[in-house]
C-alpha positions in Angstrom: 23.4 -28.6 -22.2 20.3 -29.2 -24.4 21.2 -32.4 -24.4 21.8 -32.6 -20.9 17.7 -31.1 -20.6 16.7 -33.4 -23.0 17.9 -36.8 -21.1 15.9 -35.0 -17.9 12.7 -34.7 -19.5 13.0 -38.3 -20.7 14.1 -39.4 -17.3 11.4 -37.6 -15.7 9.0 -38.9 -18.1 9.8 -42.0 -17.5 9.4 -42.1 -13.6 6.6 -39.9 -13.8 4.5 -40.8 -10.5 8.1 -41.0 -8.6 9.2 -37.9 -10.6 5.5 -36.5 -9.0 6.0 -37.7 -5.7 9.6 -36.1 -5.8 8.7 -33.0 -6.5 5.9 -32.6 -3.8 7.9 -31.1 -1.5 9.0 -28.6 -3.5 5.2 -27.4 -4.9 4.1 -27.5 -1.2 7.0 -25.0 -0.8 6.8 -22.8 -3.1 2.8 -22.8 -3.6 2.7 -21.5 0.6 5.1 -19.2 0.3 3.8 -17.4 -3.5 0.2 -17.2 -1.6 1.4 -16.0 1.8 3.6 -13.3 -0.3 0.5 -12.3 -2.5 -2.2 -12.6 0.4 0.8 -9.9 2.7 1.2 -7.9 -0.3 -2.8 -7.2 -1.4 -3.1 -6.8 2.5 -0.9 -4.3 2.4 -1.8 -2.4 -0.9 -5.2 -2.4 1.1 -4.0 -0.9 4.0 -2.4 1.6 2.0 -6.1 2.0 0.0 -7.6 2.2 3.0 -6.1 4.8 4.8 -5.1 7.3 2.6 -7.5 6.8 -0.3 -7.6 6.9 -4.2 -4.0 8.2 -4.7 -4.9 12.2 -4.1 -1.5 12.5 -2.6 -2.7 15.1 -0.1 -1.3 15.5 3.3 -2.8 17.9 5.7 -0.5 19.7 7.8 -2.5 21.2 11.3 -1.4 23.3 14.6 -0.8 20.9 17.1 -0.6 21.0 21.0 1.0 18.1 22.3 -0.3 15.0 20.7 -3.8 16.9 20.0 -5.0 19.2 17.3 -5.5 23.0 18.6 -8.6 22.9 19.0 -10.5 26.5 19.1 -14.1 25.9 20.1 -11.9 25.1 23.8 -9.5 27.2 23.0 -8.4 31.1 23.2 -6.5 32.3 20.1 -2.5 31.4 20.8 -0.2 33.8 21.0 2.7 33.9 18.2 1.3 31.7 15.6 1.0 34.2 12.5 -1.0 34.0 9.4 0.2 32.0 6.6 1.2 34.8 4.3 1.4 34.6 0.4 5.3 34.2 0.9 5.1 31.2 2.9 3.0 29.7 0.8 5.9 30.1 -2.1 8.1 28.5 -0.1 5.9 25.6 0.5 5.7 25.6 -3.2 9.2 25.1 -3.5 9.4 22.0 -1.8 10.8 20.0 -4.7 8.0 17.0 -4.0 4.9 19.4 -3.7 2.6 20.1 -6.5 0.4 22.6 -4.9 -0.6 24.1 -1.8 -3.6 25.6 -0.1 -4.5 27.6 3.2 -7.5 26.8 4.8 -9.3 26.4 8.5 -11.3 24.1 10.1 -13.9 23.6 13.1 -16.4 21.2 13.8 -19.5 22.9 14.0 -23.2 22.3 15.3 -24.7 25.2 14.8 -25.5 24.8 11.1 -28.8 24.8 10.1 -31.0 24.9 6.8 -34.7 25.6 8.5 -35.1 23.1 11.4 -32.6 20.7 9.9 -29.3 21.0 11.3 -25.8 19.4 10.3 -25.0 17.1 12.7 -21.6 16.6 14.0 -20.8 18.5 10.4 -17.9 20.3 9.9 -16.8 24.1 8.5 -13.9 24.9 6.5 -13.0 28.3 5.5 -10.9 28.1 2.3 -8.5 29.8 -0.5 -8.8 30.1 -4.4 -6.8 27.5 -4.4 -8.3 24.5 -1.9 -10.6 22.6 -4.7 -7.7 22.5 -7.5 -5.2 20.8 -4.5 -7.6 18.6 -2.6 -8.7 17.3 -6.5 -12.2 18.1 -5.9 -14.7 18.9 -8.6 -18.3 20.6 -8.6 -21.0 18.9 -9.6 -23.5 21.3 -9.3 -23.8 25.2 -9.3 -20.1 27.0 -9.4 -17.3 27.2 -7.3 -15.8 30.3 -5.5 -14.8 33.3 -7.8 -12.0 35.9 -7.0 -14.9 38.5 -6.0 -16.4 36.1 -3.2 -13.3 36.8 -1.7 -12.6 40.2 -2.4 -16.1 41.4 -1.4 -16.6 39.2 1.3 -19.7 37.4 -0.1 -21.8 35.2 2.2 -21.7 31.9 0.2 -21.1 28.6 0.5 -20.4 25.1 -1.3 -21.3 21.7 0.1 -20.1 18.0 -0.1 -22.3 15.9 -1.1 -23.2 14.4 2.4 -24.0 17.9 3.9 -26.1 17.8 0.5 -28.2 15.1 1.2 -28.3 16.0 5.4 -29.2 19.5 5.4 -31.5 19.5 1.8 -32.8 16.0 2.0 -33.1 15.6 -1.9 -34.0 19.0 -2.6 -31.5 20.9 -5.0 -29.3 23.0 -2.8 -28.1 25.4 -5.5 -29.8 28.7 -4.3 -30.7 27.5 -1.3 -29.6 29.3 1.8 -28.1 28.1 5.2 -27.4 29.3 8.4 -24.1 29.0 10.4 -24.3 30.2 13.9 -27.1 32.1 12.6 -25.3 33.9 9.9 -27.1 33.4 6.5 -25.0 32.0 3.6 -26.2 31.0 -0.1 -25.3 27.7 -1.1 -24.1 28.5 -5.0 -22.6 24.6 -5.3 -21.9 21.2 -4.4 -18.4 19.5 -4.7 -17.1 15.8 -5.3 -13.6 14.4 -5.8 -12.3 13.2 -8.7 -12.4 10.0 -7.2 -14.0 8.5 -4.8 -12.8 6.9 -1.5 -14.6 5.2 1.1 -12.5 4.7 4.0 -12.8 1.8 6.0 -13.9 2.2 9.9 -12.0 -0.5 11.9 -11.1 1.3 14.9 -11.6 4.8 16.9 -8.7 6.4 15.8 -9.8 5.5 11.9 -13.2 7.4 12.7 -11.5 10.4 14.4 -8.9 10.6 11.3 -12.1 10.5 8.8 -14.9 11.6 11.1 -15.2 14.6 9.0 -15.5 12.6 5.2 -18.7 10.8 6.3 -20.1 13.8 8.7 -20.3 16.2 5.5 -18.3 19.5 5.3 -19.5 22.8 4.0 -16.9 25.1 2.7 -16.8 29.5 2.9 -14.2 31.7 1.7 -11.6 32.4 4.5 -12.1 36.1 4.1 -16.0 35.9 5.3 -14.7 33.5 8.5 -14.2 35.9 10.9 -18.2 37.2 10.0 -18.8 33.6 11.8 -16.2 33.0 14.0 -14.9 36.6 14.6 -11.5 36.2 14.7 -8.5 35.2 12.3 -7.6 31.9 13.5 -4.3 29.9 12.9 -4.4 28.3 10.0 -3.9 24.8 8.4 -2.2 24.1 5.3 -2.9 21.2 2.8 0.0 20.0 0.5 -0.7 17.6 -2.8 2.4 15.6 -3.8 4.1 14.1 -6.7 3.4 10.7 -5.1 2.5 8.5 -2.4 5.7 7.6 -1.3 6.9 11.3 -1.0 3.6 12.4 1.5 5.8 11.8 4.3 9.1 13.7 3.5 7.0 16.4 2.1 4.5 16.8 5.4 8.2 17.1 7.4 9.3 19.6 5.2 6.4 21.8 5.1 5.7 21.4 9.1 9.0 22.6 9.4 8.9 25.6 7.4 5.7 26.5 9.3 7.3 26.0 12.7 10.3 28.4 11.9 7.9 31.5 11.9 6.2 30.3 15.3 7.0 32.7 18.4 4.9 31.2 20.9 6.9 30.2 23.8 4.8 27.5 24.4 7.2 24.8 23.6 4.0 22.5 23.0 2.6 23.7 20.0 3.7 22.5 16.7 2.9 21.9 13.1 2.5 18.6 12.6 1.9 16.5 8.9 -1.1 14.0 9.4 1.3 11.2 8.0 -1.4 8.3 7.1 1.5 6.6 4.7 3.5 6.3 8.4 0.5 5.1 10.0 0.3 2.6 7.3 3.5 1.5 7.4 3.3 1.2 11.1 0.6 -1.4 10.8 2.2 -2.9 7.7 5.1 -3.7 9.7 3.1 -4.9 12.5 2.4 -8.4 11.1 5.8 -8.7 9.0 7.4 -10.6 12.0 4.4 -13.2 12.1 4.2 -13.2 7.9 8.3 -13.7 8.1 7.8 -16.6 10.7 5.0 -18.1 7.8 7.6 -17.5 5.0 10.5 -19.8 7.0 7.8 -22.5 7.7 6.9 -22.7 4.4 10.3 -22.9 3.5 11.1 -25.9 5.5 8.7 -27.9 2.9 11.8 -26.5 0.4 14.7 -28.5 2.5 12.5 -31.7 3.1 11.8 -31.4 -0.9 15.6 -30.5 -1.3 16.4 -33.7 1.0 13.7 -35.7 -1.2 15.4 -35.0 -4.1 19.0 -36.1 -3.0 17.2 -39.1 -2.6 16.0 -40.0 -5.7 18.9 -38.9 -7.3 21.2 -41.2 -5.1 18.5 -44.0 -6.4 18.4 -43.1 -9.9 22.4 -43.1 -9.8 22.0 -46.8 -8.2 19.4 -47.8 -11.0 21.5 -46.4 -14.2 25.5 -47.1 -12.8 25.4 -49.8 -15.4 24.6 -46.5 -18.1 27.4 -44.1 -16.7 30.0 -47.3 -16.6 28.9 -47.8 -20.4 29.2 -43.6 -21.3 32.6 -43.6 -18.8 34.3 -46.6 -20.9 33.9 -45.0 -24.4 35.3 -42.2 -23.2 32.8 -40.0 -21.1 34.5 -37.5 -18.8 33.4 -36.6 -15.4 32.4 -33.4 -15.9 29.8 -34.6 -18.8 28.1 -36.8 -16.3 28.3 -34.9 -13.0 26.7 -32.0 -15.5 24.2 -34.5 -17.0 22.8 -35.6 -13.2 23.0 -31.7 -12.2 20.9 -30.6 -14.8 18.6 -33.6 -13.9 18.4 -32.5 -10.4 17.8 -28.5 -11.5 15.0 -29.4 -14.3 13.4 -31.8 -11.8 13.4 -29.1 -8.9 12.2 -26.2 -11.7 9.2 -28.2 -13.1 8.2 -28.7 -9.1 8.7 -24.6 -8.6 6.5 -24.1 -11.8 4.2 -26.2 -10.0 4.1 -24.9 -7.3 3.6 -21.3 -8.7 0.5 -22.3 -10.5 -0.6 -23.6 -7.2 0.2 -20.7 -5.1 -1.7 -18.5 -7.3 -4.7 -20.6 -7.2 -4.5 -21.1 -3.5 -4.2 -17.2 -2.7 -7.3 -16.2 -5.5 -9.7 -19.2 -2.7 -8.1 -17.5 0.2 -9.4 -14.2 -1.3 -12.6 -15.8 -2.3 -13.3 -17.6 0.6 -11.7 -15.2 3.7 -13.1 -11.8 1.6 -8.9 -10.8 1.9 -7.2 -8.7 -1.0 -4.2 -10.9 -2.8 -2.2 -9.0 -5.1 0.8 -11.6 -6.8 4.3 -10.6 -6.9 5.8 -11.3 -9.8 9.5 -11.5 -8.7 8.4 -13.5 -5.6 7.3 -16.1 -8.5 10.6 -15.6 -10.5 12.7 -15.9 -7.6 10.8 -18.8 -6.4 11.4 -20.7 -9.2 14.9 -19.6 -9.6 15.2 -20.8 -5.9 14.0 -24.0 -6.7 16.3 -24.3 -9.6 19.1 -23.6 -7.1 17.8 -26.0 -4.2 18.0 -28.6 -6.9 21.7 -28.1 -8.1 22.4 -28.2 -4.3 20.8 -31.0 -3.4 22.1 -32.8 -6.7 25.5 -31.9 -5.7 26.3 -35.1 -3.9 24.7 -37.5 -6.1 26.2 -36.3 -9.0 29.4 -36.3 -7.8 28.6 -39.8 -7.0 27.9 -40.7 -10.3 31.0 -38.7 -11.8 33.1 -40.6 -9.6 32.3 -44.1 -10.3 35.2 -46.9 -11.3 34.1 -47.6 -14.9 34.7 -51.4 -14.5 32.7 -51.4 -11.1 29.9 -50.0 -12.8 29.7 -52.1 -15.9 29.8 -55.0 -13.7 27.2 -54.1 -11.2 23.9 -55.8 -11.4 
């Protein structure tokens, strides 16, 4: 076999433009399809980014009615949806993919005001102990919520950094007081995540799913909500995961759960998981029929290059029948020469699928340069690639060498 290799790389290197030329085909190949595969893949690893963030894992589960979110600033409280009680909350621990779990509830508010300057379009959420440590938030200012703002029903509050900047304007908020719906509340912090994540806008539905991450939030503890609101609403529950590829089975599990203590008979409202990993994959798989149609274009280049190498392989078998009569008459077997113009044909197709790897990679990093568009190479589409053009060759070869293994000795010395 080595040296079967070794009379390739000579035989190449000897026909080295037609060797060039021969290969072509396959580069074009296998170059279009490695930058279609990596511009597809960083596409979608960017849809992924974009739409559920920097890899919190959190998946919010909400009280639905029909296809909208209860909404209670038009809404009366609903009859048999109960609290989420400590026990429930156990049980959502017990999922086996959930990490933790936090109660918490939600309304868009514009009543909140710090003097004349009001939060507009800003939103309220009344949380547990336990919200910050789930959602992977962090303060960076003042101090977070302590058992006893609970317990004793303190008036205070912590703001994101855009309600920050809207309602203080540069001015430290720490200390500060705010009002919502006229009830006064002492801002003792302001609160980041871990990381940060800018979504991308691209369409309404994207700003109504993140409408409330560039509008600014301003968090109370749940036991002073009903001082504002003055009622115990139903509440929503927020799940972090082990993964990203476990949000969705996790979100079904827990909306479940929840749904087996509603009562209501109104058949419409549901717990539902806000599944941005489905919606995702719903756009991912929107453009892998058009990407798959690109793929099998691409890999018509592979049969013409497969068809090109027959050729010159027929043609180098024409050119050297003089050599294999020589190597069949002292005592050459067929098998030694139909493997010695296989192993031609699989080098000469390999070299081309190296090729065309280099290429593809350097054609997708100018499509990501030039069209702005996220690549991301796949490293067993470039293995298989070139193992597919290893295998196109050894197919392609077939014929020729069996031509060559199959020629009368005393022909081929004679032949001129």
């Amino acid at each position: 076999m080595i040296e079967n290799i070794r009379l390739s790389f000579q035989g190449i290197w000897s026909h080295k433009m037609r060797s060039f030329l021969t290969m072509l085909g396959i580069i074009i190949g296998i170059a279009a399809i490695i930058a279609i595969v990596s511009t597809i893949k960083g596409t979608n690893e960017q849809i992924k980014q974009n739409l559920i963030g920097s890899g919190d894992n959190t998946v919010e589960v909400s009280l639905y009615q029909g296809e909208w979110t209860y909404d209670m600033d038009y809404n009366s409280i609903p009859a048999g949806v109960p609290l989420v009680t400590d026990e429930v909350v156990e049980m959502i621990l017990d999922i086996p993919e959930v990490v933790n779990a936090s109660r918490y509830l939600k309304r868009q508010d514009y009543s909140v005001y710090r003097l004349n300057t009001a939060l507009s379009g800003g939103f309220v959420r009344g949380i547990d102990e336990n919200y910050f440590a789930t959602c992977n938030y962090i303060m960076q200012k003042g101090r977070g919520f302590v058992k006893e703002d609970f317990s004793k029903y303190r008036k205070v509050a912590i703001l994101d950094e855009d309600s920050a900047d809207a309602l203080f304007q540069g001015d430290d908020p720490v200390g500060g007081v705010i009002e919502i719906r006229k009830e006064p509340y002492t801002v003792i912090g302001v609160t980041t995540k871990k990381k940060a994540f800018e979504p991308v806008i691209n369409s309404m539905e994207d700003y109504e799913t993140y409408a409330e991450t560039n509008a600014g939030t301003v968090y109370i503890p749940d036991t002073t909500w009903p001082i504002v609101y003055q009622y115990d609403e139903p509440q929503n529950v927020i799940i972090r995961v082990t993964n990203t590829d476990s949000m969705t089975s996790a979100g079904k599990a827990c909306a479940d759960l929840l749904n087996n203590y509603l009562t209501t008979k109104d058949e419409t409202l549901k717990y539902k998981a806000t599944d941005l990993l489905e919606q995702a994959q719903k756009i991912q798989d929107l453009g892998s029929s058009t990407n798959t149609m690109l793929i099998w274009i691409a890999s018509i280049s592979l049969i013409v290059g497969g068809i090109g190498v027959m050729n010159i392989m027929l043609v180098s078998v024409t050119e050297r029948t003089q050599e294999i009569g020589l190597k069949k008459a002292i005592g050459a077997r067929k098998n030694r020469i139909l493997w010695q113009f296989l192993t031609e044909a699989a080098v000469l197709t390999s070299l081309g699928g190296l090729l065309g790897v280099i290429v593809g990679i350097i054609l997708a990093e100018l499509i990501s340069y030039v069209a702005e568009m996220p690549v991301a190479i796949s490293i067993p589409a470039a293995v298989l690639s070139v193992v597919f053009s290893m295998v196109i060759g050894i197919v392609f070869g077939v014929f020729p060498s069996y031509k060559a293994a199959n020629l009368n000795p005393i022909d081929a010395l004679r032949h001129e």
